[in-house]
N, C-alpha and C positions, 0 to 999 in steps of 0.2 A: 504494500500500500504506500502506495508516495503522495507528501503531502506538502504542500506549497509552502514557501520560505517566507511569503510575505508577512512585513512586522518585526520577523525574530533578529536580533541583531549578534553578530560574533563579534569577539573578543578577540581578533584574527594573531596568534602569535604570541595566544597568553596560554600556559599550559596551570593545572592544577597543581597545589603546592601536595595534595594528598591524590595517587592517584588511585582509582577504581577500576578492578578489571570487570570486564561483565560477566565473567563467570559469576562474583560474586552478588553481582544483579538475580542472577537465573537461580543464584542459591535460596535468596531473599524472600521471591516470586516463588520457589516451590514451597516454601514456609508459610507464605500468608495463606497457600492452596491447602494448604495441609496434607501435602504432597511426600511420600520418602521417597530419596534418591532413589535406593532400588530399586521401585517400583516405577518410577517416570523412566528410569536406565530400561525397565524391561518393555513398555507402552514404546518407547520411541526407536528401540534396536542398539541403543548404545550399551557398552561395556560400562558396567556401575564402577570399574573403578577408574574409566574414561571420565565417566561423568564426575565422578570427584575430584578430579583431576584437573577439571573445567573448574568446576566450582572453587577454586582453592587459588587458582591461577597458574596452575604451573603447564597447563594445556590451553592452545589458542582456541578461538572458532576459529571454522574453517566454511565455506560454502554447505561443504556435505554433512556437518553438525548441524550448524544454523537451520538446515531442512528438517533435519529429523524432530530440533528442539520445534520447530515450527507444525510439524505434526501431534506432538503432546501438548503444545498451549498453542491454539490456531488464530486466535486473537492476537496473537505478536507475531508480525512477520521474519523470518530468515533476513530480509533485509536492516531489520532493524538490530539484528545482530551484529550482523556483518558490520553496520554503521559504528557501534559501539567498540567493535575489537581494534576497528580503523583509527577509530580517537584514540582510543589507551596505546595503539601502536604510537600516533603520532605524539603525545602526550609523553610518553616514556623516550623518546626519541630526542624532546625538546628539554626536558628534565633533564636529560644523562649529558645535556652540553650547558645546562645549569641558564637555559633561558626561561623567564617568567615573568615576561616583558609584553605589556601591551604595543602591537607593534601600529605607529599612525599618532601616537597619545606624545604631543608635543608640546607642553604646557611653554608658559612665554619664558623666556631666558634661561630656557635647560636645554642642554645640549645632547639629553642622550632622551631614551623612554622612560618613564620612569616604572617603578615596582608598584604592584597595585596599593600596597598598604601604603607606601608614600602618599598615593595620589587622596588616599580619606583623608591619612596625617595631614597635608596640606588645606583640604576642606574641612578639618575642623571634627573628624572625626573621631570617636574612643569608642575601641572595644567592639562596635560590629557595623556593616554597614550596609544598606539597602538595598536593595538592585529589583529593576521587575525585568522578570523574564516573562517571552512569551511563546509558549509551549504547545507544540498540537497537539491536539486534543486526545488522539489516540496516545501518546507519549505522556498523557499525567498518569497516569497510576505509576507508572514504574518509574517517574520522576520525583513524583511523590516519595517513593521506596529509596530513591538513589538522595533524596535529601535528609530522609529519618537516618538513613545509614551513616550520613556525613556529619550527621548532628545540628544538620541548620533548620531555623525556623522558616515556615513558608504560611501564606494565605493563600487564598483563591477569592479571587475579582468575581 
């Protein structure tokens, strides 16, 4: 299911200071199912200690996972996996050369980008800071899950 960009805006070139693989998304999501590994490992064709292996991070998706996982929850498409493994690829890629730089964010008389938490410290910021994001729609639940996970607080508009 593809769903149109308009609205959402990126942070092009800012990587996560914590990062999230989405195996442990799919761990999260068979929890709130009341789901066991084993049993989703035997419904989708996967090896249980495949699937823990996902779940844990130390196993990617891959095309031919994303199908299978997309067979056991039909409501989340393989694509939206796929999109997820591509982030944390890029994310982990941007980390390991130690960038966490908004890239385009040129405030007046600085000459480099700056760090996100500078840019609150600068506005006057303590301690946590606001952002709205705008998510489609099929992508709130497991966004919802991807932010209880990370500890931050969220509304819904």
């Amino acid at each position: 299911m593809e769903t149109k960009n308009e609205g959402m805006v990126a942070l092009n070139g800012a990587s996560p200071a914590m990062l999230v693989h989405p195996g442990s998304i799919l761990g999260e999501e068979l929890k709130a199912r009341n789901l066991r590994q084993k049993d989703f490992a035997d419904a989708t064709g996967l090896q249980a200690t495949h699937l823990s292996a996902l779940i844990h991070g130390v196993r990617n998706f891959t095309p031919e996972i994303a199908t299978k996982i997309e067979s056991g929850l039909p409501e989340i498409p393989a694509a939206f996996w796929m999109k997820l493994q591509a982030q944390y690829n890029l994310d982990r890629s941007r980390n390991s050369r130690g960038s966490r730089y908004v890239e385009g964010y040129l405030p007046k008389a600085s000459p480099r980008p700056m760090v996100l938490r500078d840019i609150a410290s600068e506005k006057g910021y303590r301690g946590s800071v606001r952002l709205t994001l705008t998510i489609p729609e099929a992508d709130l639940d497991l966004s919802e899950t991807l932010f209880r996970r990370l500890g931050w607080k969220y509304e819904l508009d």
